[in-house]
Each structure stands twice: as C-alpha cells, then as structure tokens.
MILUMZA-898244 format. One line per 4 residues: number of its first residue (from 0); for each residue x, y, z of C-alpha. Coordinates in Angstrom, 1 decimal, decimal comma. Layout:
N
NUM) X/Y/Z | ...;
***
This chain:
198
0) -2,2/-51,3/-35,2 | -2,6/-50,6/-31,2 | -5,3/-48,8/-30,2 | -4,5/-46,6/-27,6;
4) -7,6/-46,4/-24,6 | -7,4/-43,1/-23,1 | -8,9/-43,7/-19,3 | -11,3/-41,6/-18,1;
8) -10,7/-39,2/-15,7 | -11,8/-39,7/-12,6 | -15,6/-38,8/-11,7 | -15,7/-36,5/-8,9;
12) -16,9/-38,1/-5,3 | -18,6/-36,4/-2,6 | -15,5/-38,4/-0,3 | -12,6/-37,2/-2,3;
16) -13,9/-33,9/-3,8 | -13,4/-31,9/-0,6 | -16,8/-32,3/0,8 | -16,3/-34,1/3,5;
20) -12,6/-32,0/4,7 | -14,5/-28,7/4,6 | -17,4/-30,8/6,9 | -14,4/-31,8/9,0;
24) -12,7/-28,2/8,9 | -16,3/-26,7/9,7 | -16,5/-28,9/12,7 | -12,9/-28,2/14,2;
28) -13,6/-24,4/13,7 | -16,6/-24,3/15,7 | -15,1/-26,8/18,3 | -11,7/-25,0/18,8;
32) -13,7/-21,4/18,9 | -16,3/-23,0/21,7 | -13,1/-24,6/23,6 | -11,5/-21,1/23,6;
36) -14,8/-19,6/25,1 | -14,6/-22,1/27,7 | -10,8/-21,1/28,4 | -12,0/-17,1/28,7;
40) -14,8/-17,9/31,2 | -12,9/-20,1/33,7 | -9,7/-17,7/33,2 | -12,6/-14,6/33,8;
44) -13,3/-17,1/36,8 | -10,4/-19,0/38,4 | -11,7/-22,3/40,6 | -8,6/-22,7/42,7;
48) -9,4/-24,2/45,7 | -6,1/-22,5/47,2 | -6,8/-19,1/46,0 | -9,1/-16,6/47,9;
52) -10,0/-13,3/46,5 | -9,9/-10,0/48,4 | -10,9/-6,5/46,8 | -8,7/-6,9/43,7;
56) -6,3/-9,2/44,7 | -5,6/-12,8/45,0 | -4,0/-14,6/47,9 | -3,0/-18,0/46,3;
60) -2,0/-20,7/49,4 | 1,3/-22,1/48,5 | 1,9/-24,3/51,7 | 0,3/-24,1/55,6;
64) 2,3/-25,7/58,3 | 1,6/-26,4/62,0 | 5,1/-24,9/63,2 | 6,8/-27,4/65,8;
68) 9,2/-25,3/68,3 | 10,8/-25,9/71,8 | 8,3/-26,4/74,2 | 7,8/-25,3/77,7;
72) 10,0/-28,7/78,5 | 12,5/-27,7/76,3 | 13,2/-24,5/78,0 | 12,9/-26,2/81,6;
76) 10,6/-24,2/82,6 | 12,3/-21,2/81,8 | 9,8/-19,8/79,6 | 8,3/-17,4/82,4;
80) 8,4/-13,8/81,3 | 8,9/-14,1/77,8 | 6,7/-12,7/75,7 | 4,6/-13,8/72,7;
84) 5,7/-17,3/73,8 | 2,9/-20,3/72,1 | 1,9/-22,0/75,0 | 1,3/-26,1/75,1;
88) -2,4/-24,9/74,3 | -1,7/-23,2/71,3 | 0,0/-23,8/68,0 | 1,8/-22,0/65,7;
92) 0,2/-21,9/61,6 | 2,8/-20,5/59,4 | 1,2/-19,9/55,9 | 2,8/-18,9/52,4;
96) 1,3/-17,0/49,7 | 1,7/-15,6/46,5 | -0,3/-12,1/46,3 | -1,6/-11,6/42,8;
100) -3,0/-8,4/41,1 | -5,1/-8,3/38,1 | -5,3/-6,3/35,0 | -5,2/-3,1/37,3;
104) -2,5/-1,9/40,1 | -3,3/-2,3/43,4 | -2,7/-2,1/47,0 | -3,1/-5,3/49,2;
108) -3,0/-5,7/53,2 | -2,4/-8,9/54,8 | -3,8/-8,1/57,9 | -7,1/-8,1/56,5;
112) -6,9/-12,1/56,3 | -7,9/-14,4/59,3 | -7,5/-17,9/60,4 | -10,7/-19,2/60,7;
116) -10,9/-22,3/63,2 | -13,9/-25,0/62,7 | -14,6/-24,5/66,8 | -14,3/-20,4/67,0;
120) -16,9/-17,4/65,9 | -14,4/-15,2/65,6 | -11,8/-15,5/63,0 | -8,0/-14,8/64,2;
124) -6,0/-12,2/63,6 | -2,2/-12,8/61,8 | 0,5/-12,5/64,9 | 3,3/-11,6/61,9;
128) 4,9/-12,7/58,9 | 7,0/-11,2/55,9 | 3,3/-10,1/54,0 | 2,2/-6,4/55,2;
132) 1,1/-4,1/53,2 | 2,0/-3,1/50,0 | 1,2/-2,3/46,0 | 1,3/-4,1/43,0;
136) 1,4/-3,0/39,4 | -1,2/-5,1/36,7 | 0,1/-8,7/36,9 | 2,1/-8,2/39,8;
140) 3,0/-10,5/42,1 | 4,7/-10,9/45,5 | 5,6/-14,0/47,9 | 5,6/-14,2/51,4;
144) 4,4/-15,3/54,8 | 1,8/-14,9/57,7 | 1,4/-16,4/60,8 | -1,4/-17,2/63,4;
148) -2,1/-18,1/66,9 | -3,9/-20,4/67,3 | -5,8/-22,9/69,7 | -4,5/-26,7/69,7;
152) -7,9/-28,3/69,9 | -8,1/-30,5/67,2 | -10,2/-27,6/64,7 | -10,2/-27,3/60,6;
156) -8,1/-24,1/60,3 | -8,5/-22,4/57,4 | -8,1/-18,6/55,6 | -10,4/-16,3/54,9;
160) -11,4/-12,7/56,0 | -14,1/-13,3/58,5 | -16,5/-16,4/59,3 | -19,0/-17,5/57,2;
164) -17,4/-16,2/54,1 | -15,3/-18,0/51,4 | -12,0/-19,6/52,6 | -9,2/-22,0/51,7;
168) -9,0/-25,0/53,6 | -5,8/-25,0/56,0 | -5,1/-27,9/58,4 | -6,0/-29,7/61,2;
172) -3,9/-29,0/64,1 | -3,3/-31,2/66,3 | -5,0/-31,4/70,0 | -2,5/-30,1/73,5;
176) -2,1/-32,9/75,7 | -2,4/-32,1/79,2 | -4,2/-29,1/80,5 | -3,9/-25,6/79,5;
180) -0,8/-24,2/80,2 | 0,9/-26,6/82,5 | 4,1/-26,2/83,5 | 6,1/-28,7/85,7;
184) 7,4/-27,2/88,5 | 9,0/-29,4/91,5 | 8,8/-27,9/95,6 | 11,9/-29,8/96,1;
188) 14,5/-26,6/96,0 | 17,4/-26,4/94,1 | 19,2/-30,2/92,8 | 21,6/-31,2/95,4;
192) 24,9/-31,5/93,8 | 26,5/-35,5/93,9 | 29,9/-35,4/95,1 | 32,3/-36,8/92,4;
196) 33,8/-39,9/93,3 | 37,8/-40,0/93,1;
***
C-alpha cells in the first residue's frame, strides 16, 4: 500500500506575504507625491535663464543677433542724409521672443523692454521690431522681434526693463574699428576718366 504525503502548505513569510510590496508601494507613493510637489513649485516658479518677467507676462529670448549690414564703405560714402542709418560706432541687436501670458489675459508692450549694455547707466530704448503692443488671452502666446541701437564698444548686452534689475544675458558685441563715425572722403575731385585704348 502507498502512502500518500500530503505537503504542507507553505508557511507564510514576511518576503513573500506582501510585506515587503506594500513597504515598496508605501515608499513610491510618498516619493512620486514629493516629486510632483517639486514639479508644482518650479512650474509656480520657472528658472529660465532666457525668460524675463514683466507685469504678467513672460518674454522668453529665442535668439539675439549682432545684425551685419552694408557699411558706410559699402555705400561709398553715400550714406550722407539718410536717416536712422547704424554708424561704424554702433551696432545693430536684433532679438526674438516669444510673449507668454499666464493663467489670466493680458496686455503686454514691448517698448517697456531695454537693452542693457555692461558700460552704460541708462538702459536703451528698442529702435523697432514686429513686437508692439498687444493682448493675450490665458496661455496665449505670440512671436516676434525687437531691435536696438546700440554702441560697438565691446559691452555684455543684455534685456531687461531698466538697470540694476533682472535681465537675460544677450551678447557681446563686437568693438568699431577706427574712430567714431569716420568716413573716407578723398580732396581729389571727381575720378578722371581713362581713355579706352582701341
């Protein structure tokens, strides 16, 4: 006759009775719920170097460029008389933004934003550019341009509302060579002609 052994079922551990994944689960909870408080307060509190905020809106820098253009060279000395013209002595800072509005509509006006040079007091006022003003409804946004004057001595430019507040780092532009608004101009008179030869 075969005796049958019935096995005893298995005693209960502390490791495979669910102990330890309810620890495991207790500890992710409390991690993922402190990780999503961190989220809220930097999202309550953006870092970006590139973004400046004014009033209720953000100005996020999406590129800044020292413009290159003709020169007073280029034009042969032409350039007398025309207005709004960037002298050797000055350069041209083109910058793009993206104009963000929060959880509320509101308005927004470029021209309240300067380029602030590392050798001025005085911050500098935009010459033009696609941004004016305008209004945005909650989450809004809007792309667009301004552009500034300013001197080519070397300086940190960067964009802010007035010096000695916060600002987003720019550029460096680079410095004139030359003197301050030279022009090359010759006594000579007029080229003489050179007779063509047959």
């Amino acid at each position: 006759m075969t005796t049958a052994t019935a096995v005893p079922p298995r005693a209960r551990t502390a490791v495979s009775g669910g102990v330890w994944p309810r620890a495991a689960l207790g500890v992710l909870v409390v991690l993922a719920a402190s990780l999503g408080v961190l989220r809220a307060v930097s999202d309550a509190n953006p870092a970006s170097p590139l973004t400046l905020r004014v009033g209720g809106v953000e100005y996020t820098v999406l590129h800044a460029d020292q413009v290159k253009g003709l020169s007073d060279a280029d034009l042969s000395g032409m350039s007398h008389g025309v207005q709004s013209l960037v002298t050797d002595s000055q350069a041209l800072v083109r910058v793009d933004l993206r104009v963000t509005a929060g959880d509320e509509a509101v308005a927004y006006d470029a021209s309240a934003l300067r380029a602030i040079s590392s050798a001025e007091r005085t911050g500098i006022t935009a010459v033009g550019g696609s941004l004016q003003r305008g209004r945005l409804g909650a989450h809004g946004s809007v792309e667009g341009s301004v552009s500034f004057v300013v001197p080519r001595n070397g300086a940190s430019i960067s964009l802010g509302t007035a010096p000695g507040q916060r600002a987003v780092p720019l550029l460096v532009v680079d410095e004139a060579a030359g003197s301050v608004d030279e022009h090359p101009h010759s006594d000579a008179g007029p080229a003489t002609p050179t007779p063509a030869t047959p």
